[in-house]
VOLOKE-473827 format. One record per residue (C-alpha): x, y, z; residue number from 1. Coordinates in steps of 0.1 Angstrom, whole numbers, plus 5000, padded with zeros to 4 digits. Example, Ala and Ser with C-alpha at 12.3 -4.5 7.8 and 13.67 -1.06 7.14 Angstrom:
x_y_z_num
5123_4955_5078_1 .
5137_4989_5071_2 .
//
This chain:
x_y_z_num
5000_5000_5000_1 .
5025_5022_5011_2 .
5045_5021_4975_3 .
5011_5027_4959_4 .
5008_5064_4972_5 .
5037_5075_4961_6 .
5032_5064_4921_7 .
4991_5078_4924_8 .
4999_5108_4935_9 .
5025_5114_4905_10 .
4999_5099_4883_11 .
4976_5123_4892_12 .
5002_5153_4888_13 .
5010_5145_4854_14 .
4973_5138_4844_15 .
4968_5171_4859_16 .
4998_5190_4838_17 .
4981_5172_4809_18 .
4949_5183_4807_19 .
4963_5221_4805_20 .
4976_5233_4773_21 .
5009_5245_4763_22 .
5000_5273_4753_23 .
4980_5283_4780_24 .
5004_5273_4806_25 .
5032_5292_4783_26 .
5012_5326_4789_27 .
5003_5319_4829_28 .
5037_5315_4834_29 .
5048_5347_4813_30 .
5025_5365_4833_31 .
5039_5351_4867_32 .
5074_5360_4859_33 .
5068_5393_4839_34 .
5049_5407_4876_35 .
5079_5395_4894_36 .
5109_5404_4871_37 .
5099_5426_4850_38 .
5093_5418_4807_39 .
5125_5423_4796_40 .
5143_5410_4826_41 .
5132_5375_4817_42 .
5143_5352_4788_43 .
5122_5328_4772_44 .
5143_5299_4788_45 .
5131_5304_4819_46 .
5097_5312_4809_47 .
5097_5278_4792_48 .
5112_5264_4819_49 .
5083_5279_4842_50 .
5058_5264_4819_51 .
5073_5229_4823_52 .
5080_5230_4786_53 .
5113_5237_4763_54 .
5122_5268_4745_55 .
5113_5250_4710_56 .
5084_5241_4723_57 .
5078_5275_4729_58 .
5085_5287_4700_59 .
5063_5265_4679_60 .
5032_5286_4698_61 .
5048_5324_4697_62 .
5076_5333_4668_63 .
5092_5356_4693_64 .
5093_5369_4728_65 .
5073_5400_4713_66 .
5046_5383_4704_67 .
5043_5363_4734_68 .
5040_5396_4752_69 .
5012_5407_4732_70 .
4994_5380_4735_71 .
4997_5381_4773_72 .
4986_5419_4770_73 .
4954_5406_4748_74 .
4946_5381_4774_75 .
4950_5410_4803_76 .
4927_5432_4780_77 .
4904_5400_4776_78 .
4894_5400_4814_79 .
4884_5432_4816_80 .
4858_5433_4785_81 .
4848_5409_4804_82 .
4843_5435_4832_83 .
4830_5460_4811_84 .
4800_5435_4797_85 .
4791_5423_4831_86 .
4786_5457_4839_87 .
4769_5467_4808_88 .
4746_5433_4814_89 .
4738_5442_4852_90 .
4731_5477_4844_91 .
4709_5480_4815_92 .
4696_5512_4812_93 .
4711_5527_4840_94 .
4740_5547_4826_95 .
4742_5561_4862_96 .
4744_5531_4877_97 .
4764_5512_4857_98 .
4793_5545_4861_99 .
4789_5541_4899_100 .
4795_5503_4897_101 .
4824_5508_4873_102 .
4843_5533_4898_103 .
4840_5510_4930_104 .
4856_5480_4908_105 .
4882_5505_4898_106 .
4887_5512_4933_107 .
4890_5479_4943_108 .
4914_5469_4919_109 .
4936_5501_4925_110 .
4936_5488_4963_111 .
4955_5457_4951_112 .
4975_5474_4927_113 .
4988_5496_4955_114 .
5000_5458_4970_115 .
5009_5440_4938_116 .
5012_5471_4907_117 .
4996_5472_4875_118 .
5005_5446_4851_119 .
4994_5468_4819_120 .
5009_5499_4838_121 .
5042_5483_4842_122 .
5043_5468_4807_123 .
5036_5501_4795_124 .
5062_5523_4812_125 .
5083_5489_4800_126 .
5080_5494_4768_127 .
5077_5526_4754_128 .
5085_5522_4714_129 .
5048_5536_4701_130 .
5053_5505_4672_131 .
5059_5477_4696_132 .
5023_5454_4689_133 .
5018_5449_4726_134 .
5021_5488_4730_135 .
4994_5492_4700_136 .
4972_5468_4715_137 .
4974_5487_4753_138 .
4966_5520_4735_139 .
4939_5510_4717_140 .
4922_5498_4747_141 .
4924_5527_4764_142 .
4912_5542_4737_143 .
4881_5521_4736_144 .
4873_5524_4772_145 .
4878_5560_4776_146 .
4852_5566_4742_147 .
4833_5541_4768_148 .
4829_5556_4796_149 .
4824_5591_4774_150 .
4791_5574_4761_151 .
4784_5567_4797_152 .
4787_5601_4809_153 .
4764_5614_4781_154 .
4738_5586_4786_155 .
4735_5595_4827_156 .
4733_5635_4813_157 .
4764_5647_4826_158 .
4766_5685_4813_159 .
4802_5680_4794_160 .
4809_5643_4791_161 .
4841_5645_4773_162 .
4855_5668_4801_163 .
4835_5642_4826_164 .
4855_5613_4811_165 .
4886_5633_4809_166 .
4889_5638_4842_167 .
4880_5600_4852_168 .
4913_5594_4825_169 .
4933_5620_4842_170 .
4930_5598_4877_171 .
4933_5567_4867_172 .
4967_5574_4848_173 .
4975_5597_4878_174 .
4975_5567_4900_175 .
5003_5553_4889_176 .
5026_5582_4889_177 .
5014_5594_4923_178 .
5007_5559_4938_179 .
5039_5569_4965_180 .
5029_5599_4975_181 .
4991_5596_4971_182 .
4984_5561_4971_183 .
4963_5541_4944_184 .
4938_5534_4973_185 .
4931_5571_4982_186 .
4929_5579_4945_187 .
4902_5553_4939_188 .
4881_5563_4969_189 .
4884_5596_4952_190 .
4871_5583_4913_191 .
4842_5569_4935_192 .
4833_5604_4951_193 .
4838_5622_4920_194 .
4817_5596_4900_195 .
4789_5599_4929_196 .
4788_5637_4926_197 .
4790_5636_4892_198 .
4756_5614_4894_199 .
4739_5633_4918_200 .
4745_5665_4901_201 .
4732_5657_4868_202 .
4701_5642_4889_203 .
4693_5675_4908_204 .
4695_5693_4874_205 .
4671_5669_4861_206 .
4650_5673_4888_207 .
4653_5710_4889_208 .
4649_5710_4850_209 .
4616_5690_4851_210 .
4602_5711_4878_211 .
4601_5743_4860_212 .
//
């Protein structure tokens, strides 16, 4: 019994490795090493290595180390469309509401990024040529969710909601450069009161609007 253990529980480890793709577990353990070293202070070697897998192997999935960072970045981006349609999905028809609920995730997930850092932020500051593909697909993001949360501001009648969304922008890149003397955590507390007051304003004038 006793020389049974030892061979089902490796059994069951490699069953285990198996049923995860190469791919995948290529990109999880990127990701794990690009948070802790930084993206260009690791070599594919080890990230193979990480991955249980060999550089060749690694290279039949991504033709370069580039590419394998953009497809990390993709998957980053992925997750929070993801976000972004939940939202949409528990908020329909309430632009208001949906802004509000948008501000306390942000806030939450500034709170860890004040323990832990922004993956995106950090791959951005690390990799500043405009032409790099990861660097492309980062920008047009934040493109997209900045002409997002625009339609958002106009939707829930914010008087100017391009300076509205602006000014949501300005924070949230703020953060990052301010997080030590600020902290990400106060900023997001902040996003959530100017969001709120933002609400509430364009309710009073609304209100006052519908009462004359």
């Amino acid at each position: 019994m006793k020389t049974d253990t030892p061979d089902n529980g490796v059994k069951t480890k490699k069953s285990h490795r198996s049923t995860v793709p190469v791919r995948a577990r290529i990109l999880v353990a990127a990701g794990d090493l690009f948070h802790k070293q930084g993206i260009r202070g690791v070599g594919v070697e080890a990230i193979a290595e990480a991955a249980q897998t060999n550089k060749m192997t690694l290279y039949r999935h991504f033709d370069s180390k580039d590419e394998l960072i953009t497809e990390w970045v993709k998957g980053i981006i992925a997750h929070k469309e993801e976000d972004w349609k939940d939202l949409a999905e528990k908020h329909r028809g309430d632009p208001e509401g949906q802004l509000q609920d948008w501000s306390r995730r942000t806030a939450a997930k500034l709170r860890a990024m004040e323990e832990r850092g922004s993956s995106l932020g950090n791959a951005f500051a690390e990799l500043p040529d405009p032409n790099h593909p990861a660097r492309r697909v980062m920008k047009e993001h934040k493109l997209r969710e900045h002409k997002r949360v625009v339609r958002l501001c106009r939707a829930a009648g914010f008087r100017d909601p391009a300076f509205s969304a602006n000014l949501f922008t300005m924070m949230l890149e703020g953060a990052h450069s301010c997080g030590q003397s600020v902290g990400m955590k106060q900023i997001g507390e902040h996003l959530v009161q100017v969001v709120d007051l933002m609400v509430e304003n364009a309710r009073r004038q609304r209100e006052e609007a519908g009462a004359r």
